[in-house]
N, C-alpha and C positions, 0 to 999 in steps of 0.2 A: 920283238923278242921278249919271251915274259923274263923277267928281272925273277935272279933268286929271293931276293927280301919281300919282292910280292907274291912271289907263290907260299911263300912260310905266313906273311900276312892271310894269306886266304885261309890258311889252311887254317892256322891258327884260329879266328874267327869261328870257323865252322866246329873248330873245338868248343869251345866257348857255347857257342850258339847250341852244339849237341850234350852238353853240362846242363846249360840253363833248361833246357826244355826236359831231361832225366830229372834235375834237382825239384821245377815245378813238379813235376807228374809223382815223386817220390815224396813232396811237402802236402799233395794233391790226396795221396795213399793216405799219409798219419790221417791227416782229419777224418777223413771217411771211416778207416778204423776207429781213433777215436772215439766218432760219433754214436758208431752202431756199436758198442762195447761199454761205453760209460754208462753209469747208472744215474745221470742227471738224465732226469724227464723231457721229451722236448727235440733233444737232439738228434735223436735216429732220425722220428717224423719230419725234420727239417733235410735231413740228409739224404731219405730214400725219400723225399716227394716225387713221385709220379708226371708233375710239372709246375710250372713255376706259379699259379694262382695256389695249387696246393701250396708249397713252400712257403709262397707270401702270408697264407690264412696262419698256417704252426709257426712261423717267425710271431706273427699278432703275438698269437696265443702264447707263446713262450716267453715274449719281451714285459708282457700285459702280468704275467704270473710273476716275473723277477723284478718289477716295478711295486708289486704289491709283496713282496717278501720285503723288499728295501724297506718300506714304511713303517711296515711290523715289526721289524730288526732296531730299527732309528727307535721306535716308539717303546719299544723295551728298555733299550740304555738307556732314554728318560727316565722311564718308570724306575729305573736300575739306581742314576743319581740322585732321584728325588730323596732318598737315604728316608722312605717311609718306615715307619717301626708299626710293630703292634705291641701286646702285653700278656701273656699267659698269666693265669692267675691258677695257685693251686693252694688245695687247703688240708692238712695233713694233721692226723688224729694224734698224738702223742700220749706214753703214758707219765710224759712229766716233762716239765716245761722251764728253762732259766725263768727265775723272778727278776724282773726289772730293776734297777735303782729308784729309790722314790726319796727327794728331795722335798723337805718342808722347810717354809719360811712364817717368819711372822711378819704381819704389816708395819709393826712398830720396829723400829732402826736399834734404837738405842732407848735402855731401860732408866725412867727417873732416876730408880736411885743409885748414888754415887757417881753424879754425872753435876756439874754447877749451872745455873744459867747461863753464865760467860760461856760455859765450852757449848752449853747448846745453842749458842746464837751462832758461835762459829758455825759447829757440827750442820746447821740448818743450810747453812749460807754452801759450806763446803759437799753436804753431800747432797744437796734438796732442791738448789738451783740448777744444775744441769738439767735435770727434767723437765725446767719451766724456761728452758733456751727458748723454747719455742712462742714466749709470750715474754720478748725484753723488756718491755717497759712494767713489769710486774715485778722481776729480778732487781730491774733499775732503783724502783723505789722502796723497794726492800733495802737493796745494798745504803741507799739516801738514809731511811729513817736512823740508823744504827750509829752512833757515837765511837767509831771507830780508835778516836784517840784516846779514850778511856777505857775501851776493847783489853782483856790480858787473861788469856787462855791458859792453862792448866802445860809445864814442858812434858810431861806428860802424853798431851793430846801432840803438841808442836812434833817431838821428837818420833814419836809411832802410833802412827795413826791407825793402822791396820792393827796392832795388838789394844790401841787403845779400844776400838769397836769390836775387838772379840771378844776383849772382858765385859764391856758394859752393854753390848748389843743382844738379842737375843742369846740364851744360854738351852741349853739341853740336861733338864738334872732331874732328881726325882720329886723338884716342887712341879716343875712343867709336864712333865713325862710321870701322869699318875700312873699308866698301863700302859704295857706294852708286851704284846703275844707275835708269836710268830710261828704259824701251822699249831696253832695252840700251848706253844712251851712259851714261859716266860724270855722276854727281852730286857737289856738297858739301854741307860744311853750310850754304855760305853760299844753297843751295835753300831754306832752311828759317828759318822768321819766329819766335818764342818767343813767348809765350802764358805767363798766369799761370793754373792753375786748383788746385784741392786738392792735388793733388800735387806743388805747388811750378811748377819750370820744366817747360814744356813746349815741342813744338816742331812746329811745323805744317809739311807740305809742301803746294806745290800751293795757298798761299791766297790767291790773285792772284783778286779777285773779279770783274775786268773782262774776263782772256783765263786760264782755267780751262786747264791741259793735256787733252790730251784721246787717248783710247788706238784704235789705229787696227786693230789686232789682236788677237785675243782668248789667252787661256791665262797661266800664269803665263810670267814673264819679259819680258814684253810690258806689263807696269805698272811698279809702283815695287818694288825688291828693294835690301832694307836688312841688312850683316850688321854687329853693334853689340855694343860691350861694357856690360854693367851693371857693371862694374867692384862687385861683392861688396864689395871690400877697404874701402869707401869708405863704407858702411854705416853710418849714425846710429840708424837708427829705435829710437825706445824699445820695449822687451816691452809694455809696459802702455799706454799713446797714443798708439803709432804703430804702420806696417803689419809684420806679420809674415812676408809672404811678399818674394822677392825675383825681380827681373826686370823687363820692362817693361809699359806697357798702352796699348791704341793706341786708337784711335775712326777713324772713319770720317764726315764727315759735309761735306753742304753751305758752298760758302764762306761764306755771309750768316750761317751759325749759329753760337754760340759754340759751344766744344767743350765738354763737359760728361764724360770720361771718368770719374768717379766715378758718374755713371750709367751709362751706356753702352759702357763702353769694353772691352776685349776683352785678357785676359792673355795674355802670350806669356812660357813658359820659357824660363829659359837648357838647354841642351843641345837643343836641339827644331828641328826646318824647320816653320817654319808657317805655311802657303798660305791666304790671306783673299779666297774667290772671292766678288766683291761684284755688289750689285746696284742698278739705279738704278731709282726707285719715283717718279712726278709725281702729287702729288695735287690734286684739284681739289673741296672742299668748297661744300657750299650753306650760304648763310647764315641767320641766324636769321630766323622760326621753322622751317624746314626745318632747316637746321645748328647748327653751336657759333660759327661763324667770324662776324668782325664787318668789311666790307667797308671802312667806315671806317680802322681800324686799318692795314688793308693799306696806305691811299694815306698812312701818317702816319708818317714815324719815328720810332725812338728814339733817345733823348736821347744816346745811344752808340754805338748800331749805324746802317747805315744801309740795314737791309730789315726789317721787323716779322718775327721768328721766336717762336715760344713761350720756347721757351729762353730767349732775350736780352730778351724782356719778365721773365722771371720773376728773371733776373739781376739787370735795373735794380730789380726791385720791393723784390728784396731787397737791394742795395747802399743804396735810400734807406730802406728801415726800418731797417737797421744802424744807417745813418748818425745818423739821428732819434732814435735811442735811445744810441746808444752816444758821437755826436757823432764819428764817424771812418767811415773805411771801409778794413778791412780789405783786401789785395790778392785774397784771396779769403774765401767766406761757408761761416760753420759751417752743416751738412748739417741738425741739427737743429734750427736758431734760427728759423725760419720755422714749422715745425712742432708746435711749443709755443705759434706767436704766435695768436693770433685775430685779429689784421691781416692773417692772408695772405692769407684770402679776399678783401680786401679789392684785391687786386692788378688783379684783373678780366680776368687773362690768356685769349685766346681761341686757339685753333687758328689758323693761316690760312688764308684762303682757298682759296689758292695755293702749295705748297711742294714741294722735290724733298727727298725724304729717300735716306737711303746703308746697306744694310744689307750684313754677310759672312756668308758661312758658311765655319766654319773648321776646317781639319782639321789633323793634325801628321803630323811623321816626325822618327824618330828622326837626327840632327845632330850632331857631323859624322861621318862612317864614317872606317874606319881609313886610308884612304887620303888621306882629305882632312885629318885629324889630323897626317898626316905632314907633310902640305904647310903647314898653319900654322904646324906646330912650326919646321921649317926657315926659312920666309918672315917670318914674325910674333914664332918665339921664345914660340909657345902651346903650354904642357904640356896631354896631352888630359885631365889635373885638372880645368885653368884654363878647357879648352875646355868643359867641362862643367856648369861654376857660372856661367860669362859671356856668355856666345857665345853671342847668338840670330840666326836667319835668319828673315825675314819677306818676304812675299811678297806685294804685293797689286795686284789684275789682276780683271778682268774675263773670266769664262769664253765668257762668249758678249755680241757688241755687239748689245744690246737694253734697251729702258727699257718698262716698266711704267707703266702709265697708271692711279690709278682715279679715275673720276672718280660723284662723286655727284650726284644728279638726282632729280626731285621723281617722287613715283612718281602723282599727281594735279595734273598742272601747271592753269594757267586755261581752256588750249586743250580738256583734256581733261574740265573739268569742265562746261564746256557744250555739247560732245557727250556727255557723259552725260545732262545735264538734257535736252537736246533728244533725244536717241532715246526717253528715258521717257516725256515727253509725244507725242512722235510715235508709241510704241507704242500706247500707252491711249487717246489722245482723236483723235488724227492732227491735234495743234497745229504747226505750223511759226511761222516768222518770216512769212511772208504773210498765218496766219490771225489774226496777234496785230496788224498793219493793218488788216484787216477789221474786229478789233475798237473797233479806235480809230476806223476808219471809222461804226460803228455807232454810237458814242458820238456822235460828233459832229453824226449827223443827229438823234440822240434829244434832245439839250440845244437843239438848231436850233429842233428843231421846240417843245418845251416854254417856248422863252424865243421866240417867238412868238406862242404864244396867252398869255403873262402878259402882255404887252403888248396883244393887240387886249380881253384880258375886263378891263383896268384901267378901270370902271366910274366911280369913282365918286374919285377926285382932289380936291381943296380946293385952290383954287388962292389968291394969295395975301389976297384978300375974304371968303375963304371961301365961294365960291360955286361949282356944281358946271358944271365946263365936260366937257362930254362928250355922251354921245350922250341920256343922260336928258334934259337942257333941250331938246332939238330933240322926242321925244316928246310931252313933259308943253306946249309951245305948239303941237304940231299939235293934240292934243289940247283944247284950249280954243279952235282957230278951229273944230274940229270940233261945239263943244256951242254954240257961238253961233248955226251956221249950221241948226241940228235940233232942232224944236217938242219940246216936254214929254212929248209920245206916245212920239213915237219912240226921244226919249232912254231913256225908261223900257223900254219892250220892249227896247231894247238894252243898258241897264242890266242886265235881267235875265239875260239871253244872256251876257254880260260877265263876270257875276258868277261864273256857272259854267265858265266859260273860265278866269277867274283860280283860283278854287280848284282846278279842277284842273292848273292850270300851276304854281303855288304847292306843290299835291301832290307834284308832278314835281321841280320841284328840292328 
């Protein structure tokens, strides 16, 4: 006699088994749609093959094509991180151009007179040996020779040192400063601001950071033209730690920059005409990891200046490690004291983003000719000795009004790297942004349609009796109104029938 629970079992199964074999044939449907509708290359050909060497040859070919897009894609976001740069350079005509700042020094520190031997043995010792760190046993036997205990400097010098080398260090007045034009109008010294750097007093023109003069005309004459005595006579420098050469040195450089002529700065002879045809340069760097520059720094000042330049960070960095260590700050920093420190790296100085730099080139002629020797002689009372050893002409001007642009640029920016990634795939597979919707199209019907039938073939639930509410209990009591209503014959011949129905339905799933 077939039992009701096994005729709901069969029946059930054949449920099941007639889901499963709809759900394949309807998952069986998406693909094939899919295939022949998407616009990725490849896939129709794989889907309508004709038979299966076809199919196997466009599977090669399709897998062979999206093997070689993978490599190209990978070899791009290389390309992409290597953070390579290039540099536009542009050069632009102006009808008038900011003039630089131009910084003169004199070789000699401090002037003979009104200065005593005593303070200059100090003065030598204190401003002359840091430059000669580099050679101790030279400093050593210096500091040796010197009778320290009968040593007694000036409180003067002791109590201010920095006013004491502004008075008596290089000065700017109309003995030094015979001429001075600017785009042809007369100049003074009172044009020129003082500056402490290595070489004692310095004196800057032009360093009005807000309204910069600015040159309207090109060639010399048409800038700044300085004719100035180094006064020789006046001469301190030691042979042994201090400069040996005599005359002036000039720099050239933006106003936000400190002036650094111990680096950069450019000699000028006495007896000499020497023409400083300058040029103005805008640079415009990328930041890291493309650049060095740090964008930050830009919008931040320093603690002294009031524009981020390399320069004047590396100034501060090294006025507070002096300070740190020595407990002072010198009015300027010895050349080697950084250089020996293993703090320096420690500074963190970056390029800027953003910065105009001031370059010359510079040529001479020989100064003054005999004619013009006359005309000192009589006017000035300069023997052409004097004119010789003193007397420099300087000249500085812009030859042509034009500025120089370079600016750097990512040589793989974002825009370009996904035209690259996208030509790559559109060459090898013909993926677009349309077909990578389609895909997500396809997705969405395949999860549709699978969380579908896990929900109609949930069978068999315990609900909270533990007793099965679903489609088996409707079964398993038609089932037993079925065997109430049908004598023992028929049960049995349909038992038998039954029986081979379930095993093979049984088989099937």
């Amino acid at each position: 006699m077939i039992l009701p629970s096994e005729l709901a079992e069969v029946v059930e199964k054949l449920d099941n088994t007639l889901r499963r074999e709809n759900m394949g044939d309807k998952q069986d449907s998406l693909d094939h749609e899919f295939a022949n509708y998407t616009t990725c290359h490849g896939a129709s050909r794989i889907a309508n093959a004709k038979n299966r060497p076809h199919m196997a040859l466009w599977t090669l070919i399709f897998l062979a094509a999206f093997g070689l897009c993978m490599w190209q894609i990978v070899d791009r976001f290389q390309n992409y991180f290597a953070y390579r740069t290039g540099t536009e350079i542009n050069v632009q005509l102006e009808s008038e151009l900011d003039f630089p700042a131009v910084t003169i020094c004199n070789f000699n520190r401090i002037r003979a007179s009104g200065v005593t031997q005593r303070d200059l043995t100090y003065l030598w010792t204190a401003m002359y040996a840091p430059v000669m760190m580099g050679n101790p046993e030279a400093v050593q036997a210096y500091v040796n020779s010197v009778d320290w205990d009968a040593f007694n400097v000036s409180t003067e010098l002791l109590e201010d040192f920095p006013g004491y080398v502004r008075r008596n260090g290089f000065v700017l007045n109309e003995d030094t400063l015979a001429q001075c034009t600017w785009r042809g109008v007369e100049c003074t010294a009172q044009n020129f601001t003082h500056v402490f750097t290595e070489y004692g007093n310095c004196w800057t023109f032009n360093s009005d950071k807000n309204s910069p003069l600015k040159q309207t005309s090109p060639g010399a004459g048409n800038g700044l033209k300085l004719i100035m005595d180094v006064q020789t006579e006046e001469y301190t420098e030691d042979p042994l730690l201090g400069n040996l050469e005599y005359g002036l040195i000039f720099q050239v450089h933006d106003q936000h920059e400190p002036p650094r002529p111990e680096l950069v700065g450019t000699a000028v002879a006495p007896g000499s005409h020497t023409y400083a045809s300058t040029f103005q340069t805008h640079v415009k760097n990328q930041p890291t990891p493309w650049g060095q520059c740090d964008q930050k720094k830009d919008g931040n000042h320093l603690k002294y200046y009031d524009k981020y330049t390399l320069a004047g960070c590396l100034l501060e960095c090294r006025a507070d490690l002096v300070a740190s260590v020595c407990k002072c700050t010198p009015m300027y920093y010895p050349a080697t004291f950084l250089r020996e420190s293993n703090e320096y790296d420690a500074c963190g100085c970056t390029v800027p983003c953003e910065y105009t730099s001031y370059s010359s080139q510079v040529s001479y002629a020989g100064y003054p000719s005999d004619r013009a020797a006359r005309f000192y002689e009589t006017t000035y009372n300069f023997s052409s000795g004097y004119l010789s050893k003193n007397i420099v002409l300087l000249d500085v001007y812009y030859h042509e009004l034009r500025s120089t642009t370079y600016e750097q640029f990512k040589a793989v920016d974002e825009s370009g790297l996904i035209s690259d990634v996208g030509g790559q795939v559109g060459f090898f597979i013909g993926v677009s942004v349309i077909t990578l919707f389609e895909f997500l199209e396809y997705l969405i019907m395949k999860f549709s349609a699978f969380f579908l039938f896990s929900r109609k073939s949930s069978i068999t639930k315990p609900n909270k009796n533990g007793l099965k509410v679903n489609n088996a209990v409707v079964f398993e009591n038609t089932a037993a109104e079925f065997a109430e209503k049908t004598d023992s014959t028929e049960l049995s011949t349909i038992q038998t029938k039954f029986n081979g129905e379930k095993a093979a339905t049984l088989e099937m799933t």
